[in-house]
Legacy VTK file of the C-alpha trace (Angstrom):
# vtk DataFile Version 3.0
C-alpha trace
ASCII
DATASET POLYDATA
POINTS 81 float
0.000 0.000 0.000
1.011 3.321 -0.682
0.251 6.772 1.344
-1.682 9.937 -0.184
2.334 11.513 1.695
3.799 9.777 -1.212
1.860 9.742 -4.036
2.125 14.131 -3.171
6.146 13.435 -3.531
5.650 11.983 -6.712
3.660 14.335 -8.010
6.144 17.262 -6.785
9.102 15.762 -8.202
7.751 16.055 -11.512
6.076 19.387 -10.235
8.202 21.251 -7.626
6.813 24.422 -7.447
3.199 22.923 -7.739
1.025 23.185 -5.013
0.052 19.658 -4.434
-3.301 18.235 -2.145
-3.498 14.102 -1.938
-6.188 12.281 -0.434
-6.838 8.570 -0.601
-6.866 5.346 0.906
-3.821 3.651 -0.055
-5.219 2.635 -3.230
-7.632 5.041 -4.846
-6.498 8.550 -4.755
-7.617 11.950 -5.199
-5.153 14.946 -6.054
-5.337 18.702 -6.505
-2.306 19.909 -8.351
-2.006 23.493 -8.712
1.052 24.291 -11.336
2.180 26.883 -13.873
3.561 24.470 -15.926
-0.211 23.935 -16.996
-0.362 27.014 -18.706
-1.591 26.911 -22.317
-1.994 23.264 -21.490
-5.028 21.564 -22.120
-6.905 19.383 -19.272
-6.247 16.093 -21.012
-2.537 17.429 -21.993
-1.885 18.350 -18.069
-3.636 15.062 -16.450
-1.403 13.106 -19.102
1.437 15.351 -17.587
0.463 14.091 -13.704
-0.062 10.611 -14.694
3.563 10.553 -16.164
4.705 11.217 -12.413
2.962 7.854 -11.265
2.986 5.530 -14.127
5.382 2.889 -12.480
2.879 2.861 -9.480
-0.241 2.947 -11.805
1.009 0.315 -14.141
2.133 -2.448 -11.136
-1.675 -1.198 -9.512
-0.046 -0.056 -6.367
-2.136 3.084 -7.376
-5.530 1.462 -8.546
-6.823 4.749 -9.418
-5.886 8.577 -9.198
-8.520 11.083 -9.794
-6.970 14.668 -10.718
-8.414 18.001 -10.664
-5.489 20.563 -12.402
-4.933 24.494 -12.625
-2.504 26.590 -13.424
-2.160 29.713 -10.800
-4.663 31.621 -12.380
-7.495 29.116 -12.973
-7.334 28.119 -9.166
-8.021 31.848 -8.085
-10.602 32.326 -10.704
-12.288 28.537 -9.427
-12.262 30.349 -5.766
-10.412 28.520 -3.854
LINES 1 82
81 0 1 2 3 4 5 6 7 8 9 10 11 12 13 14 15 16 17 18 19 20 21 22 23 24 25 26 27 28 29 30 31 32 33 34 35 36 37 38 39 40 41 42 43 44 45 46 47 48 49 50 51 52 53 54 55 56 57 58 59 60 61 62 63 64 65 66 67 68 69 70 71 72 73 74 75 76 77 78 79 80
């Protein structure tokens, strides 16, 4: 089993300056990545980007599923949040 801890260090390797958010239960995931290396990116372009940082994990199903919700700096203020 793996922890949301470091599925997030994954994910900022790949991403250091991102602003990173994992939740899960050691299989099924849920992460907010917040990056400005998703600018002029599209969504299916910058989740392609994420999964990249996890596809050893993903492809021996120690991650069983990762859902991602992406922005760049800009789109996360405009969302509200």
């Amino acid at each position: 089993m793996i922890s949301p801890q470091q599925v997030e260090t994954m994910i900022k390797e790949k991403f250091p300056e991102a602003e990173v958010k994992v939740a899960g239960d050691g299989e099924h995931f849920e992460a907010v990545i917040v990056s400005s290396q998703f600018a002029g990116v599209n969504r299916v372009k910058q989740h392609q980007m994420v999964y990249a940082a996890v596809t050893e994990e993903m492809n021996s199903n120690v991650i069983h599923a990762l859902s991602l919700k992406t922005y760049t700096p800009e789109s996360w203020q405009t969302a509200g949040q």
